[in-house]
C-alpha positions as CSV (number, residue, x, y, z in Angstrom):
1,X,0.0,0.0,0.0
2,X,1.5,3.3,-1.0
3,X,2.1,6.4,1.5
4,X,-1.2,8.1,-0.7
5,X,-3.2,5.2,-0.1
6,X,-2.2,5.4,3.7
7,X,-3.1,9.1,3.9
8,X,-6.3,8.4,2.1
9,X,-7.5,6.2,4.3
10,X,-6.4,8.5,7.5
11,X,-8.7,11.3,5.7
12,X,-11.5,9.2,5.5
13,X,-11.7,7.7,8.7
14,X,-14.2,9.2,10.5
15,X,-17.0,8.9,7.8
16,X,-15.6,5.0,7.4
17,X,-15.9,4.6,11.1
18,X,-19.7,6.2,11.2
19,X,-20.4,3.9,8.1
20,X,-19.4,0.9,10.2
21,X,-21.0,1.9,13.5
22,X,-24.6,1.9,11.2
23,X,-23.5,-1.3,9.6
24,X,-23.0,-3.4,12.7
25,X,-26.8,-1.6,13.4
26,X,-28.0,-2.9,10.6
27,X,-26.7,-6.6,11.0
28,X,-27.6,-6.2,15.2
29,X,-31.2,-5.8,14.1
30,X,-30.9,-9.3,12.5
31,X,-32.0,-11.6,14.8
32,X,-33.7,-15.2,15.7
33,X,-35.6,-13.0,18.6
34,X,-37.4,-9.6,18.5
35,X,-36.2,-8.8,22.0
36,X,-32.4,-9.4,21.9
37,X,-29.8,-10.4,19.1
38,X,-29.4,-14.1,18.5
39,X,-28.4,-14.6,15.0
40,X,-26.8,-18.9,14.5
41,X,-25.1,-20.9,12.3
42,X,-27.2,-21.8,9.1
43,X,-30.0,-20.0,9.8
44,X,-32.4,-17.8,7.9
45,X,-30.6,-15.2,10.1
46,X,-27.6,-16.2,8.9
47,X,-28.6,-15.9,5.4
48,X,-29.9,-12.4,5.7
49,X,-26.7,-11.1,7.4
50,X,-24.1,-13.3,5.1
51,X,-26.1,-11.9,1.9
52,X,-25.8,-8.3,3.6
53,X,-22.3,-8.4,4.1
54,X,-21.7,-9.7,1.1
55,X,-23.2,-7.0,-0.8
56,X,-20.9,-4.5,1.1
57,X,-18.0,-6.5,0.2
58,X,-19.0,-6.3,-3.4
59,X,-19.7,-2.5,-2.7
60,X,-15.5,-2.2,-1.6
61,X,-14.4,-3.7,-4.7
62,X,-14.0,-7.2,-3.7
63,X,-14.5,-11.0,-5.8
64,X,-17.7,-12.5,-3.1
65,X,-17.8,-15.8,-2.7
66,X,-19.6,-18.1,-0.4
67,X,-17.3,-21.4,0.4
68,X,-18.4,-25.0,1.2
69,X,-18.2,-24.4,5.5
70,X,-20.3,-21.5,4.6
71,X,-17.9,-18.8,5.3
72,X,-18.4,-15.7,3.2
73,X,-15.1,-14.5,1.8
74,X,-14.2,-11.5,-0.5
75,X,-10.4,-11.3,-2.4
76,X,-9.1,-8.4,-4.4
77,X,-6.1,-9.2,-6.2
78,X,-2.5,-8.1,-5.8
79,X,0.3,-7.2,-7.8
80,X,-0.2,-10.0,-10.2
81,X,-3.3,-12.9,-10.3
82,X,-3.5,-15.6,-8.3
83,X,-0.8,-14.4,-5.6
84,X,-1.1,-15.7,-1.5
85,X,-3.1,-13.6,0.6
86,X,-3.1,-11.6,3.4
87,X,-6.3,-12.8,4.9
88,X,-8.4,-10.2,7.5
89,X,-11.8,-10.9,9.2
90,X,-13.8,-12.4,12.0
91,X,-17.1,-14.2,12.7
92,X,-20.7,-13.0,11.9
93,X,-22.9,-15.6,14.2
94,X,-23.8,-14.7,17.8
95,X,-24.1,-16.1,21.6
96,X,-27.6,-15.9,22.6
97,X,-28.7,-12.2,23.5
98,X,-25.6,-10.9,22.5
99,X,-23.8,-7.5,21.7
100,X,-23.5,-5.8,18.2
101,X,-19.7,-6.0,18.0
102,X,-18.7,-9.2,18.9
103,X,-16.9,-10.1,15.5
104,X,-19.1,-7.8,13.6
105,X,-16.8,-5.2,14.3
106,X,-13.6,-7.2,13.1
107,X,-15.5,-8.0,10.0
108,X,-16.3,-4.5,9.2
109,X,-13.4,-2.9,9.9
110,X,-11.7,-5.7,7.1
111,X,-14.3,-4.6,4.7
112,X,-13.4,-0.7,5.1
113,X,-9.0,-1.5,5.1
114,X,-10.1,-3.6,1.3
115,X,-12.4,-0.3,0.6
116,X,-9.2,1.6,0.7
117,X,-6.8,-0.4,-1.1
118,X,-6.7,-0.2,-4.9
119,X,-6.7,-3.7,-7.4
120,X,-3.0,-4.5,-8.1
121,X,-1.7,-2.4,-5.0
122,X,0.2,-4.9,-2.8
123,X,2.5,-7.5,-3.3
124,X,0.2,-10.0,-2.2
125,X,-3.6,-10.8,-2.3
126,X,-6.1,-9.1,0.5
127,X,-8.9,-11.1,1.5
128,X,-11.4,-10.7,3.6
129,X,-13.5,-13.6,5.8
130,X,-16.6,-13.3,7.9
131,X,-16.5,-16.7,9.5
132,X,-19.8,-18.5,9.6
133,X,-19.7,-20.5,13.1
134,X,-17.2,-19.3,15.8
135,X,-19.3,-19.3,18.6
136,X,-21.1,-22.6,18.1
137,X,-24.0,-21.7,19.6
138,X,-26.6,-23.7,17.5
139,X,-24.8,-27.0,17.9
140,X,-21.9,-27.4,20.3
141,X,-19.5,-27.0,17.5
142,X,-17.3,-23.5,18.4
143,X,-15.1,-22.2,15.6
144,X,-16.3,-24.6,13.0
145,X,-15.9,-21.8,9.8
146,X,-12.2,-21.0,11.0
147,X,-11.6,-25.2,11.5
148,X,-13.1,-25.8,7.7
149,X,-11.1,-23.2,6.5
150,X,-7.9,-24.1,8.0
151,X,-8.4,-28.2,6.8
152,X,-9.4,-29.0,10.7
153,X,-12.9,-29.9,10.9
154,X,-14.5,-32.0,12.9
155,X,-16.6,-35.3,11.1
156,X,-18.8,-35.7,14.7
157,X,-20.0,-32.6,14.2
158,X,-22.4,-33.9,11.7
159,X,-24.4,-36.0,14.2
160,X,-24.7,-32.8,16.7
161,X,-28.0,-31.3,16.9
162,X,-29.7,-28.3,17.6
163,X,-32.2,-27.8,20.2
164,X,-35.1,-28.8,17.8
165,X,-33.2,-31.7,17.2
166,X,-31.6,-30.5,14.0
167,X,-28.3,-32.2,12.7
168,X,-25.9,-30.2,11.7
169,X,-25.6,-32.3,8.5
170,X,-29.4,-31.6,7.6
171,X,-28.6,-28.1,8.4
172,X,-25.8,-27.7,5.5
173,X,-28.2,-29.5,3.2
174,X,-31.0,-26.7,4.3
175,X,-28.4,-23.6,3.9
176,X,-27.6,-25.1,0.6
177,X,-24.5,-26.3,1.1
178,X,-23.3,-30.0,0.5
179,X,-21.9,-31.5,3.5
180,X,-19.8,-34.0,1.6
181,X,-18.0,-30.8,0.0
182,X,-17.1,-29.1,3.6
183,X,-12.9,-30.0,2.7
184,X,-13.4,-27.9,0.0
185,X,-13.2,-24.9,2.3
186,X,-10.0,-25.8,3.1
187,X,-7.4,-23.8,2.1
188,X,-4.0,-24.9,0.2
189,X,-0.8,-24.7,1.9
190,X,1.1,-21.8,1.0
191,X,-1.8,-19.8,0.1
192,X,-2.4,-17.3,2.9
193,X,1.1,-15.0,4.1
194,X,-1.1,-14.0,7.3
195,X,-4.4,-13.7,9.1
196,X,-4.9,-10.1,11.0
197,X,-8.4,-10.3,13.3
198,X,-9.5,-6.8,14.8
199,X,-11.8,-8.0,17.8
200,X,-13.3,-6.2,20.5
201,X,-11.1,-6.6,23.3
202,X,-13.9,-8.5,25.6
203,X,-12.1,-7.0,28.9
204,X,-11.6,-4.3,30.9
205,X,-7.7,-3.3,30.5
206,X,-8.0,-0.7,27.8
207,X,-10.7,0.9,29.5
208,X,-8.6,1.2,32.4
209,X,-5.9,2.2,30.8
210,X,-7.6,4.7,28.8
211,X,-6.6,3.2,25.9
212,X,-8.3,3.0,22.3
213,X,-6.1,-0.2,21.1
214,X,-3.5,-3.3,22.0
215,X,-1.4,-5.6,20.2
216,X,-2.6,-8.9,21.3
217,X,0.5,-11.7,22.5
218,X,-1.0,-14.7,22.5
219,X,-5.0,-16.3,22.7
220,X,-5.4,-18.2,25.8
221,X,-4.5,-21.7,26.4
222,X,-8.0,-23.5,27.7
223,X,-8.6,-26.3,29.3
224,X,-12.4,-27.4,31.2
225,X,-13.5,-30.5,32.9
226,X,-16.8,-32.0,34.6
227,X,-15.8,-32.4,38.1
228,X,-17.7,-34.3,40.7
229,X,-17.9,-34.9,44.3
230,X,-20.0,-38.4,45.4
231,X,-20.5,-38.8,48.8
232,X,-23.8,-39.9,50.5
233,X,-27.2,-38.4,50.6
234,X,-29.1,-38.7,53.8
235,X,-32.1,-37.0,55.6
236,X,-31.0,-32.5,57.1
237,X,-32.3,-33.5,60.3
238,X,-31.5,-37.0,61.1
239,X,-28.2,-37.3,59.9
240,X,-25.2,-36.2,62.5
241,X,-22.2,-33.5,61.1
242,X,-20.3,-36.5,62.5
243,X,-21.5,-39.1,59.9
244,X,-22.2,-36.6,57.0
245,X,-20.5,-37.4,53.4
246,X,-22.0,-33.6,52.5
247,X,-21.1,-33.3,48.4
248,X,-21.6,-29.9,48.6
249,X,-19.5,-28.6,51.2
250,X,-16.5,-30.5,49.9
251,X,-17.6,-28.9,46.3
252,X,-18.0,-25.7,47.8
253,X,-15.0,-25.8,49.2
254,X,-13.1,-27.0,46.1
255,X,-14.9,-23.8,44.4
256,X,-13.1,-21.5,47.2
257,X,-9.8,-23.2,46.4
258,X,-10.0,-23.0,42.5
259,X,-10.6,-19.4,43.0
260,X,-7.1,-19.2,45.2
261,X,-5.3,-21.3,42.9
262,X,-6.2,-18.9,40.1
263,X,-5.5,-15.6,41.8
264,X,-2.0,-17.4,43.0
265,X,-0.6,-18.1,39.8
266,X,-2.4,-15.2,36.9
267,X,-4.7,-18.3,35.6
268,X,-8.4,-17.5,34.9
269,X,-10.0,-20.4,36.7
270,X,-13.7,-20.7,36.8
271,X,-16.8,-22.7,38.4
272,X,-19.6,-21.5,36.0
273,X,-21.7,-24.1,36.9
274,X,-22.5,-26.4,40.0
275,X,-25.9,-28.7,41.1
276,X,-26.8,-30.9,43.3
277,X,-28.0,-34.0,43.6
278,X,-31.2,-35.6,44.7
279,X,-31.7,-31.5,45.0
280,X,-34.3,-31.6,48.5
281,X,-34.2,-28.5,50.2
282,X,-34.0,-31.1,53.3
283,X,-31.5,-33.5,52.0
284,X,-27.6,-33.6,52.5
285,X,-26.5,-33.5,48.8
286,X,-25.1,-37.3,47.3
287,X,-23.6,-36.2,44.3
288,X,-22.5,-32.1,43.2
289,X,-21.1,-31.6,39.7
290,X,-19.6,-28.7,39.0
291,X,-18.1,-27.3,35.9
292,X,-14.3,-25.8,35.6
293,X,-12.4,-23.8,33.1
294,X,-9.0,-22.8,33.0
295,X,-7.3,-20.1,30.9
296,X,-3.7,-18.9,30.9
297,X,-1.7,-17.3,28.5
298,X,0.6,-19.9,28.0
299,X,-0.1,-23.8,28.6
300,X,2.6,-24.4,31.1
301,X,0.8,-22.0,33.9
302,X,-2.7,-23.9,32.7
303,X,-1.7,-27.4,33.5
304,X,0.5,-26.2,36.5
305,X,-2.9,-24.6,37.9
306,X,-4.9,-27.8,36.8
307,X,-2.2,-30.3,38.8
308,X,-2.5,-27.8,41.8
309,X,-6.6,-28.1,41.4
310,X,-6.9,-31.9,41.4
311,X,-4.7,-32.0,44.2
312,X,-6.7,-29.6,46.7
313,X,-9.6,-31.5,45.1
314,X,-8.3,-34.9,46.3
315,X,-7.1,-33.8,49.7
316,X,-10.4,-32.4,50.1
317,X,-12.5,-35.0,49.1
318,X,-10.2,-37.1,51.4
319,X,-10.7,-35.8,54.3
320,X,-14.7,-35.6,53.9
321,X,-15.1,-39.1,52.9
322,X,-15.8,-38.2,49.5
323,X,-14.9,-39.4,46.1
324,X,-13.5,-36.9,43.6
325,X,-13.8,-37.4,40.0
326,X,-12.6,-35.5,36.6
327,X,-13.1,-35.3,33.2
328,X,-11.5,-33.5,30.3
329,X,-14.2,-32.0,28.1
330,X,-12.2,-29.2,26.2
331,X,-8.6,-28.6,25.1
332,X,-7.3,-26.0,23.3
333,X,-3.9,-25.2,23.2
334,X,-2.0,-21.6,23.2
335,X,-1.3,-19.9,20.2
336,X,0.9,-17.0,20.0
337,X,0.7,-14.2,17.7
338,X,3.6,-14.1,15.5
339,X,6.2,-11.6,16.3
340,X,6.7,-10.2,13.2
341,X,3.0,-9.5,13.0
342,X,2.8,-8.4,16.7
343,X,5.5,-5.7,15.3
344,X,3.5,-5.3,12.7
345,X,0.3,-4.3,14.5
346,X,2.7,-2.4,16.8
347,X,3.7,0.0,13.7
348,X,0.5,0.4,12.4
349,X,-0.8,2.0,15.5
350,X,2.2,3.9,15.9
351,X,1.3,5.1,12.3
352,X,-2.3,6.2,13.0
353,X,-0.9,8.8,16.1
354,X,-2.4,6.5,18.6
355,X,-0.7,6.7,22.0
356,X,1.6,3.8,22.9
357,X,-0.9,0.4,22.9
358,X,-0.5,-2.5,25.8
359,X,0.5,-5.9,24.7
360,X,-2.6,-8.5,25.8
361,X,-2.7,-11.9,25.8
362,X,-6.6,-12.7,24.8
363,X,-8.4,-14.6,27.6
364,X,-11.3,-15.4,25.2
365,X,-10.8,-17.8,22.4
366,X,-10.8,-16.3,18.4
367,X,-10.8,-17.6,14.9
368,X,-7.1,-16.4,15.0
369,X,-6.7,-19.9,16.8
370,X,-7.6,-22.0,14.6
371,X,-6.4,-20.3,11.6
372,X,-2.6,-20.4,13.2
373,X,-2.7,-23.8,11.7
374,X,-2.2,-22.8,8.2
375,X,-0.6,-19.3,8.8
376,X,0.9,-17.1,11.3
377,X,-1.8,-14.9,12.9
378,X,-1.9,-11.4,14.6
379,X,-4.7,-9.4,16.1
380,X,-5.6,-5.7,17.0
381,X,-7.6,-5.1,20.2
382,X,-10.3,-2.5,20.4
383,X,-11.1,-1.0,23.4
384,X,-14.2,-2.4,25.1
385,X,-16.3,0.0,26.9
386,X,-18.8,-0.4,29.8
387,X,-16.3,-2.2,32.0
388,X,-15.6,-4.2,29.3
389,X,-18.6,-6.3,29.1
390,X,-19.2,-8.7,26.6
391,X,-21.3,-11.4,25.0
392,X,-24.3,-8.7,26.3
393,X,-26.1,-6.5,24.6
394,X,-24.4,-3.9,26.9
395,X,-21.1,-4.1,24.8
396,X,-20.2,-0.8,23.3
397,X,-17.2,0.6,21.4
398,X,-17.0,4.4,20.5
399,X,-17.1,5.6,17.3
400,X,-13.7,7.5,17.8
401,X,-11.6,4.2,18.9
402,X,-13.0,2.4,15.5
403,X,-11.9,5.1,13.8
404,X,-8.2,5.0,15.0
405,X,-8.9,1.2,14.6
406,X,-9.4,1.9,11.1
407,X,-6.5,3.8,10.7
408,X,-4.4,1.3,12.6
409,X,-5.6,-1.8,10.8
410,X,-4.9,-0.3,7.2
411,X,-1.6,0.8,8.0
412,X,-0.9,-2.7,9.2
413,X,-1.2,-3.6,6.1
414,X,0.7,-1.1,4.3
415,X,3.7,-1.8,6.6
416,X,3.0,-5.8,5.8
417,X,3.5,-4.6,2.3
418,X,6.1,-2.3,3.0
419,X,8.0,-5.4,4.5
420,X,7.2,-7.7,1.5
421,X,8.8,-5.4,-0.9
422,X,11.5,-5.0,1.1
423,X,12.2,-8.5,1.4
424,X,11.7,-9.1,-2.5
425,X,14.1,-6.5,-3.2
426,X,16.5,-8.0,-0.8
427,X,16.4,-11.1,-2.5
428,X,16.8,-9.7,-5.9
429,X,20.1,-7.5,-4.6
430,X,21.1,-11.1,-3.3
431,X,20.6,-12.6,-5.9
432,X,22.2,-10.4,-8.6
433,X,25.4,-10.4,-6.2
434,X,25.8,-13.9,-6.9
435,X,27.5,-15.6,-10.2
436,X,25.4,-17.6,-12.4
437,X,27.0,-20.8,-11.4
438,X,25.8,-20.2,-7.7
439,X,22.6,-19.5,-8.9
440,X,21.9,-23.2,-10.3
């Protein structure tokens, strides 16, 4: 991207950022329900909001094209046809009464860097994705447009269903897609030089900080189980402290220590969900299952935090005369952004006069995850206002941060093609240097 291009898009900021405050409007208004925004994988919802987008991809300039996952992606060429792409975007689907910027906004900010970049600009490709399923609301199956696209998806996700009993394989079929194509989304090695996701931050640091953006580290390492505590169940009143095997006070105990463990050692660790069992309000509880999730920003501090868990949970258990038992439901590994692109992201917001941004490690799981698979991955944080509240429809951004967002994400890409060219020329200056002989 050349320095005019750059300027241009600093000049038009402000009416881009007012045009993508009405769009993610326009797609909030989408919705399963009339009193909050719900909008799921495969729906008619879906349909109305891919087809929207769509159009406005068309509007900037880019090639639309709807692959076999379902993900709606948008390419304007480079320098020459058929060259690997730079690849920005996020999701479009939605958690159940959910904000208006959750993905949206990574997903029109993409749309708004291609609106400023002209065909045959950069030394590579620009693409654009708005990923069909990353919160996997509709059928258990998080992050399943990122996973088709990166050539990891999941073939027991066809058997999942939906609460009206819905497979997701009858769903594809219903959307118009064919489920025995879904590899086809997959794309080739060698195809993509990076994926850049602008997300909301989904936190309160920025906030705090008074902050409009930050270059994000890493996405958190996450691991969750279904715990349980079995004792015995016996009548309130005729059973002694003495000979109780209470479930839930070992369990609420446990739920004390997981909260220790994670301030201790900078792990997110969370009981979201705990019942008991047979459930009589005069009836020491048998049986208490409980839910746990652990985050960190690297995998080593997870696991450390998880050995340190099921320890207190045995000792515990132990010394009630309870039974403690785990199971792994969840794994997802750690993925760091790459340097170079953290630097990057770094420069870009240097470049749009924003003041100096904090590095973040992300706490909440992104496409950017999955897609580190088939290329190295980077991502802009947005500041989050309203104490950073999220997957509500009390999430807010200001129309000046997207704006600076704007500007920070496009020059991103002009210093990714500042870097390419670099490098080419490099090589060329290298290569003339040497004989002919050392060039066979």
């Amino acid at each position: 991207m050349t320095t005019t291009a750059t300027t241009t898009a600093t000049g038009r900021a402000a009416t881009a950022a007012a045009r993508v405050m009405a769009r993610a409007d326009e797609l909030g208004a989408i919705s399963a329900r009339p009193d909050a925004l719900e909008r799921t994988h495969l729906t008619p919802e879906h349909r109305r909001a891919a087809d929207l987008v769509g159009a406005w991809m068309g509007e900037a300039g880019l090639a639309v094209h709807e692959d076999a996952a379902g993900n709606l992606c948008g390419r304007l060429e480079g320098a020459r046809p058929g060259l690997p792409a730079v690849l920005l975007g996020s999701h479009v689907d939605t958690v159940p009464d959910a904000g208006r910027y959750d993905g949206m906004l990574g997903v029109l900010l993409a749309i708004e860097v291609a609106r400023g970049v002209r065909p045959g600009e950069l030394p590579f490709a620009l693409e654009v994705v708005a990923f069909s399923d990353e919160e996997g609301t509709r059928f258990g199956s998080a992050l399943s447009g990122s996973r088709a696209l990166a050539g990891s998806w999941v073939e027991d996700w066809w058997g999942f269903t939906d609460s009206d009993g819905v497979t997701m394989a009858d769903a594809f079929a219903a959307y118009g897609l064919d489920p025995s194509r879904v590899g086809e989304a997959a794309r080739e090695p060698g195809s993509l030089v990076a994926y850049l996701e602008a997300h909301i931050e989904q936190g309160p640091f920025l906030e705090e900080a008074d902050l409009p953006l930050a270059v994000v580290s890493s996405i958190a390492g996450a691991r969750r189980f279904a715990l349980t505590m079995t004792g015995r169940a016996g009548h309130a009143g005729g059973t002694p402290y003495e000979r109780r095997r209470d479930a839930l006070v070992g369990a609420a105990e446990l739920v004390v220590e997981v909260e220790r463990i994670g301030r201790s050692s900078g792990v997110v660790a969370t009981v979201g969900r705990l019942q008991a069992f047979p459930g009589g309000v005069n009836v020491v509880p048998g049986v208490v299952e409980l839910s746990l999730d652990l985050r960190a920003a690297d995998d080593a501090a997870r696991d450390a935090a998880w050995v340190r868990i099921e320890a207190a949970a045995e000792r515990i258990a132990a010394a009630r005369s309870l039974r403690f038992g785990a199971t792994e439901t969840y794994r997802a590994d750690a993925v760091a952004c790459a340097p170079w692109l953290r630097d990057a992201v770094r420069a870009g917001i240097d470049a749009a006069g924003a003041p100096e941004p904090l590095a973040l490690w992300s706490r909440a799981g992104h496409d950017a995850m999955v897609v580190a698979g088939v290329a190295p991955v980077g991502m802009l944080f947005v500041r989050n206002g309203n104490g950073g509240v999220s997957h509500s429809p009390d999430e807010i951004v200001a129309e000046a941060d997207v704006a600076v967002a704007l500007d920070a994400f496009a020059a991103t890409v002009a210093e990714l093609a500042h870097r390419f060219e670099s490098d080419d020329a490099a090589r060329v200056a290298s290569d003339e240097d040497r004989t002919p002989e050392d060039r066979t």
